[in-house]
ROPADO-798241 format. One line per field, with one value per residue (C-alpha): residue number from 1; x, y, z. Coordinates in nm, 2 decimals, decimal comma, padded with zeros to 4 digits. Example, Ala and Ser with C-alpha at 12.3 -4.5 7.8 and 13.67 -1.06 7.14 Angstrom:
% residues 2
nr (1 | 2);
x (01,23 | 01,37);
y (-00,45 | -00,11);
z (00,78 | 00,71);
% end
This chain:
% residues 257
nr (1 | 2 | 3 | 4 | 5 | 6 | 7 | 8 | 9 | 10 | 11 | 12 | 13 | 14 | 15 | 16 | 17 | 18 | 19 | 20 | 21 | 22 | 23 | 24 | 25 | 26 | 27 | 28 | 29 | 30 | 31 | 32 | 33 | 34 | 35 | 36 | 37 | 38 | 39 | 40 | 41 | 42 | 43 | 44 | 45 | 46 | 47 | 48 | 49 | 50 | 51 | 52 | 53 | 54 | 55 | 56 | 57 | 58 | 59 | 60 | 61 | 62 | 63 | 64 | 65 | 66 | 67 | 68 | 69 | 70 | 71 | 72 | 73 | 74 | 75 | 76 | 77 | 78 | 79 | 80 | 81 | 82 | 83 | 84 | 85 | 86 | 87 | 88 | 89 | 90 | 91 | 92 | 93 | 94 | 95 | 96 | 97 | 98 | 99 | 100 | 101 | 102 | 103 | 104 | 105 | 106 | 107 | 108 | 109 | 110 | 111 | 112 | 113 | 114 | 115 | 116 | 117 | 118 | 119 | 120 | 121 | 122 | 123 | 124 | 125 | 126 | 127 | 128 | 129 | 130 | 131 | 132 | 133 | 134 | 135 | 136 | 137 | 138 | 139 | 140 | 141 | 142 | 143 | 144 | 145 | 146 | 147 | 148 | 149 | 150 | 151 | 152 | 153 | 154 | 155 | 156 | 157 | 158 | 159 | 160 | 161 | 162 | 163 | 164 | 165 | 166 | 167 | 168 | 169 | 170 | 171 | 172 | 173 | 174 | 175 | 176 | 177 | 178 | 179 | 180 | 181 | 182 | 183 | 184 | 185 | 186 | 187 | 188 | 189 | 190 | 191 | 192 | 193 | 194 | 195 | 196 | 197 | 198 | 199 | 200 | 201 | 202 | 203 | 204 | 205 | 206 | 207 | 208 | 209 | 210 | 211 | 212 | 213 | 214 | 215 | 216 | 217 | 218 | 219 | 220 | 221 | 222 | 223 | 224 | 225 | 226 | 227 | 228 | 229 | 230 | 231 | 232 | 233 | 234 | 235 | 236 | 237 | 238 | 239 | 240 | 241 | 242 | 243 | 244 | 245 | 246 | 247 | 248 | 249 | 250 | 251 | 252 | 253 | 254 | 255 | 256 | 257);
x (-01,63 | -01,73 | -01,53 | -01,35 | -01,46 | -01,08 | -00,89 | -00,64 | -00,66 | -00,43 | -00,61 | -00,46 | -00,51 | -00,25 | -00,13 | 00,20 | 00,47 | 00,58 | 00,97 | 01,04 | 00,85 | 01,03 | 01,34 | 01,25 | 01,09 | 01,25 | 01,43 | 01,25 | 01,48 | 01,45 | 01,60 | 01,49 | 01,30 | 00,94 | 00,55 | 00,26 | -00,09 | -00,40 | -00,75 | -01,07 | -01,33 | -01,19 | -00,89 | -01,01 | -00,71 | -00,71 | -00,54 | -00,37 | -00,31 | 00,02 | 00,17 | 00,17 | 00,35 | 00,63 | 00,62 | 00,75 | 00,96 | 01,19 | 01,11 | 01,14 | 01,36 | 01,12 | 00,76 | 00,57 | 00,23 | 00,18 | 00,18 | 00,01 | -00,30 | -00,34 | -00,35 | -00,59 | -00,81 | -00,91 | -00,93 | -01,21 | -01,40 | -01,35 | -01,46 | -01,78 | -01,84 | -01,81 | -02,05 | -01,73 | -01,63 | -01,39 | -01,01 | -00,73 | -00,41 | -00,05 | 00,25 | 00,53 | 00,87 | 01,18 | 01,50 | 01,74 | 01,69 | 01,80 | 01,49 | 01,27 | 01,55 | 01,38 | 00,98 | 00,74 | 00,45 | 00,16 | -00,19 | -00,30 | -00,52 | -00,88 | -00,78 | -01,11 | -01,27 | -01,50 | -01,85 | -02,23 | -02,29 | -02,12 | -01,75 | -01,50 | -01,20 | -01,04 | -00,78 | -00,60 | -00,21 | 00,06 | 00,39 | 00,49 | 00,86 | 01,08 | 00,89 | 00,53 | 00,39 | 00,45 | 00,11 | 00,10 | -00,17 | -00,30 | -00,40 | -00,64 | -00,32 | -00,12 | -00,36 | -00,38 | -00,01 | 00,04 | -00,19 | -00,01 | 00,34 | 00,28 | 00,09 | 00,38 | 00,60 | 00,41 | 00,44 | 00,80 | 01,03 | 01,10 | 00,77 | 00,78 | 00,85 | 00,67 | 00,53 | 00,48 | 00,57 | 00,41 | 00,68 | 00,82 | 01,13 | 01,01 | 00,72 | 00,92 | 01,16 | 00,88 | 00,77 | 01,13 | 01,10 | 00,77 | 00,86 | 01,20 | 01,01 | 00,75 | 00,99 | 01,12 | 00,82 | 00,64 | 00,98 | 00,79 | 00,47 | 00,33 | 00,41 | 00,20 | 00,34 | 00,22 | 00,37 | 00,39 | 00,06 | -00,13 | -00,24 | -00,37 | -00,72 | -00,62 | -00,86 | -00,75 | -00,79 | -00,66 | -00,99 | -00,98 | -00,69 | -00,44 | -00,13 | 00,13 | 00,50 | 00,70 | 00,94 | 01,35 | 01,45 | 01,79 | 01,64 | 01,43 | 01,06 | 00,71 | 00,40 | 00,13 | -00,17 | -00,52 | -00,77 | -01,14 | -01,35 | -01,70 | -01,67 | -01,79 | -01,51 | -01,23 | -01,35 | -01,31 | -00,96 | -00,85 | -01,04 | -00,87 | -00,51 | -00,65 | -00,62 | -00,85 | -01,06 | -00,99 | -00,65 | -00,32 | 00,00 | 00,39 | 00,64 | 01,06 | 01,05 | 01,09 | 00,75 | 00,87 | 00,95);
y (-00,57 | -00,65 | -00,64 | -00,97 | -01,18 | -01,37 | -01,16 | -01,10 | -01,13 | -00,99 | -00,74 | -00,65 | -00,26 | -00,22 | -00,46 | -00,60 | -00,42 | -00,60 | -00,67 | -00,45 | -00,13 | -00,23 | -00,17 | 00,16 | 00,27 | 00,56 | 00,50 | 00,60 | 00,65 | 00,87 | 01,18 | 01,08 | 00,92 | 01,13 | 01,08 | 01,25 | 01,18 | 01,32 | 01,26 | 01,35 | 01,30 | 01,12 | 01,33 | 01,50 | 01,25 | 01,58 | 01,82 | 01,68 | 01,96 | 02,16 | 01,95 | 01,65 | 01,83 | 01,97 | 01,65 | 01,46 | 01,73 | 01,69 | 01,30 | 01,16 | 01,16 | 01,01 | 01,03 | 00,87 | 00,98 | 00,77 | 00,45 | 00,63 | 00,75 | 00,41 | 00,29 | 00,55 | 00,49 | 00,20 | 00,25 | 00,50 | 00,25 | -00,04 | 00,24 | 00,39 | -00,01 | -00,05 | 00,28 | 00,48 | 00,85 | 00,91 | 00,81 | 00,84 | 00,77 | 00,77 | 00,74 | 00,60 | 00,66 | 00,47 | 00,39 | 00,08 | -00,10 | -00,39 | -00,36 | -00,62 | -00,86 | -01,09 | -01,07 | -00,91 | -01,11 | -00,91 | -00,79 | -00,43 | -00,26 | -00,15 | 00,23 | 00,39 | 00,37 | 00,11 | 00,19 | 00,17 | 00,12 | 00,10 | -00,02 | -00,08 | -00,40 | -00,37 | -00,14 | -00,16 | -00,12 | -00,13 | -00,11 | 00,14 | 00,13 | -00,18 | -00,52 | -00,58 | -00,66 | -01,01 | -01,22 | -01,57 | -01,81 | -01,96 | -01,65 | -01,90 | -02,13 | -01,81 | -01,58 | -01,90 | -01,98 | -01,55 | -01,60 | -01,94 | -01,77 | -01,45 | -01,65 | -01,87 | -01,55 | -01,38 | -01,69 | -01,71 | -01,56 | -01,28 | -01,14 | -01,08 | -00,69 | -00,39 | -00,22 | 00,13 | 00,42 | 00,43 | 00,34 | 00,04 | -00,15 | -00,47 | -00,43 | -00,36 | -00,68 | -00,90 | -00,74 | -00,81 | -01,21 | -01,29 | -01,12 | -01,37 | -01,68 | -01,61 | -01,54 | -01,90 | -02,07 | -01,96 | -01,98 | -02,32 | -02,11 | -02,05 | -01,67 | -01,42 | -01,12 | -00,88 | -00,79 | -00,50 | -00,35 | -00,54 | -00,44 | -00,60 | -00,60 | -00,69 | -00,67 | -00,56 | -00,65 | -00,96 | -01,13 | -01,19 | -00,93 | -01,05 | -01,19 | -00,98 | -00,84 | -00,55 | -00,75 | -00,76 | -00,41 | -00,30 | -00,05 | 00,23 | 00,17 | 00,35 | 00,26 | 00,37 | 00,25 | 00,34 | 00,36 | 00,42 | 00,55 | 00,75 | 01,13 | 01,11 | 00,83 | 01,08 | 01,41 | 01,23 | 01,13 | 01,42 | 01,61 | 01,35 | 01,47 | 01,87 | 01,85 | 02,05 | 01,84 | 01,76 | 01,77 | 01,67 | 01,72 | 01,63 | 01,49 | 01,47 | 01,77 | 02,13 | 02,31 | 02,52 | 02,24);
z (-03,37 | -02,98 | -02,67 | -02,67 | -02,36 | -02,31 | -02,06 | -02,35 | -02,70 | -03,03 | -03,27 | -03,62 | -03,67 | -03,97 | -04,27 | -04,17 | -04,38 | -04,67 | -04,65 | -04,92 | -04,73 | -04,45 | -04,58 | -04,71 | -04,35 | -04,20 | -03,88 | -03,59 | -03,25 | -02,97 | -02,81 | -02,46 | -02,18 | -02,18 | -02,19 | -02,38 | -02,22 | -02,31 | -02,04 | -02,24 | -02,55 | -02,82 | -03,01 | -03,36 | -03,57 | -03,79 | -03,55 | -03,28 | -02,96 | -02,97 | -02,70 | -02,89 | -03,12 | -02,91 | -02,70 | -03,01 | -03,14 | -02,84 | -02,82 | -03,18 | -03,44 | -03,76 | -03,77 | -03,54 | -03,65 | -03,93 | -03,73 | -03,42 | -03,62 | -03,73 | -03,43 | -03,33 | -03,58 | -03,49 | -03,18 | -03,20 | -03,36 | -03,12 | -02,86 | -03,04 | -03,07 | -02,71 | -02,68 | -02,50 | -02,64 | -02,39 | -02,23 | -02,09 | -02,35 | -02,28 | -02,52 | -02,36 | -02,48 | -02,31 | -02,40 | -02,31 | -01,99 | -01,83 | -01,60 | -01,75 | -01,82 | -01,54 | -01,64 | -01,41 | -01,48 | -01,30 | -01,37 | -01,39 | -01,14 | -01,20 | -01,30 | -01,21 | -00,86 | -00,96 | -00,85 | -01,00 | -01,32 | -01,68 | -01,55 | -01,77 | -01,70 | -02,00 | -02,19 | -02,57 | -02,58 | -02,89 | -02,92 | -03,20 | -03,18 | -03,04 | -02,89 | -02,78 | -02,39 | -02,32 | -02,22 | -02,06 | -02,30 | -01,99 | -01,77 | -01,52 | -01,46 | -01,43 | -01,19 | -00,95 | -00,94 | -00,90 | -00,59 | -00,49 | -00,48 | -00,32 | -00,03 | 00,02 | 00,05 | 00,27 | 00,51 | 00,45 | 00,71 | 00,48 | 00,44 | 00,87 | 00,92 | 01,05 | 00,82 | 00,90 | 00,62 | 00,32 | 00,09 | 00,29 | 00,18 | 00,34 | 00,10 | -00,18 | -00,10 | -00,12 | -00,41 | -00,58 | -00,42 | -00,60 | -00,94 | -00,92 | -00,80 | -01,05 | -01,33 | -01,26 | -01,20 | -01,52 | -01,77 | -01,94 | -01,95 | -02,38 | -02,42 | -02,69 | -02,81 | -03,06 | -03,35 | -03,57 | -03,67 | -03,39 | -03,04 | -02,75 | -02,56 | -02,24 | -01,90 | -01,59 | -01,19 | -01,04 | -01,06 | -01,42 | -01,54 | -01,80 | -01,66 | -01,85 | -01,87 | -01,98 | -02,27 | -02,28 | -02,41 | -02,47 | -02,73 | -02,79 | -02,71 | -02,81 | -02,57 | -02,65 | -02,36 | -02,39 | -02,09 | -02,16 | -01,92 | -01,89 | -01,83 | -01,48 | -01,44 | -01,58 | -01,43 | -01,09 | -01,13 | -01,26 | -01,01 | -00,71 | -00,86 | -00,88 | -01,23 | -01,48 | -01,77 | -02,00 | -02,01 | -02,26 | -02,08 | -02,12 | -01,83 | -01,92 | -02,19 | -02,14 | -02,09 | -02,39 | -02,64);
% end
């Protein structure tokens, strides 16, 4: 298969439903807001752990694992094709927002501390309920005019403050400016978006990270993101947050779900 060497590119996992299984296809909503995550070796697509289970019991009406284990499937062997047996996945359930109405085209950080040898720039994402990530064709034209605008801003008047706490709200103004002026100045930009059964290879970093977006959503959504890292790579992060390893956890259900 081989790691793609564009900074994004669409992979086919599933067949696209025919329209008259789609019609047949059990309605999948959700109950709530939540996320599953699981940090460690590669999950046995057999038996799944219990709080996965009890995550989507109080998460999901429908069943979610059909279309999940697909997706799972093939990533394991993308992975054992990259020589990588570990990572870091999280299923992202949301409901309607009017948050993404205005694009926030961006690129994702490097994830791991990114030192020595063996580093990984890339992660695989699909969408199994509601629309896929948006991704601008042109990421070169798109990481130069990212760097453009936010250099512009910080010149501006607006960009002047102290910044001195952590969480600062100058900082998060600015923040708010470039996402608008790049949402304007990209709106003729050629947009991708993946479609049912497909997923997306996507690198990271600002150097040569995809320039994407969370899409319009006045729905219920299904993320599903998937991180690969080395052992070392994941024993340290968890380890930085005083976590054990590995680990599967839940956040927005009750702990006895």
């Amino acid at each position: 298969m081989g790691v793609p060497t564009s900074d994004f590119k669409i992979l086919p996992y599933s067949p696209p439903p025919t329209p008259a299984a789609s019609g047949s296809t059990p309605l999948i909503t959700l109950n709530k807001a939540s996320t599953w995550t699981h940090c460690g070796p590669l999950l046995d697509l057999s038996s799944l752990p219990p709080s996965f289970h009890s995550w989507a019991r109080a998460t999901v009406n429908g069943n979610l694992l059909p279309d999940l284990l697909s997706f799972l499937s093939f990533v394991h062997v993308f992975l054992a094709d990259a020589q990588m047996d570990h990572y870091w996945l999280t299923i992202r359930a949301t409901r309607s927002t009017h948050d993404f109405d205005i694009p926030r085209w961006h690129t994702d950080r490097n994830f791991f501390d990114l030192e020595g040898k063996g580093e990984v720039h890339w992660k695989l994402a699909t969408t199994l309920v509601g629309p896929g990530t948006l991704f601008l064709a042109d990421g070169a034209k798109a990481r130069s005019m990212q760097k453009k605008t936010r250099r512009a801003m910080r010149k501006s008047k607006a960009a002047k403050h102290d910044c001195k706490v952590a969480r600062c709200l100058g900082c998060a103004d600015m923040q708010e400016a470039v996402r608008v002026r790049l949402a304007e100045q990209m709106k003729d930009y050629t947009v991708v978006q993946a479609k049912a059964g497909e997923c997306s290879f996507f690198r990271v970093g600002g150097k040569d990270g995809a320039v994407h977006s969370e899409p319009v959503c006045h729905g219920d959504r299904v993320f599903v993101n998937v991180v690969p890292g080395s052992e070392q790579e994941l024993r340290k992060l968890t380890g930085q947050w005083g976590m054990e390893f590995p680990r599967a956890w839940a956040i927005g259900v009750p702990l006895n779900s």
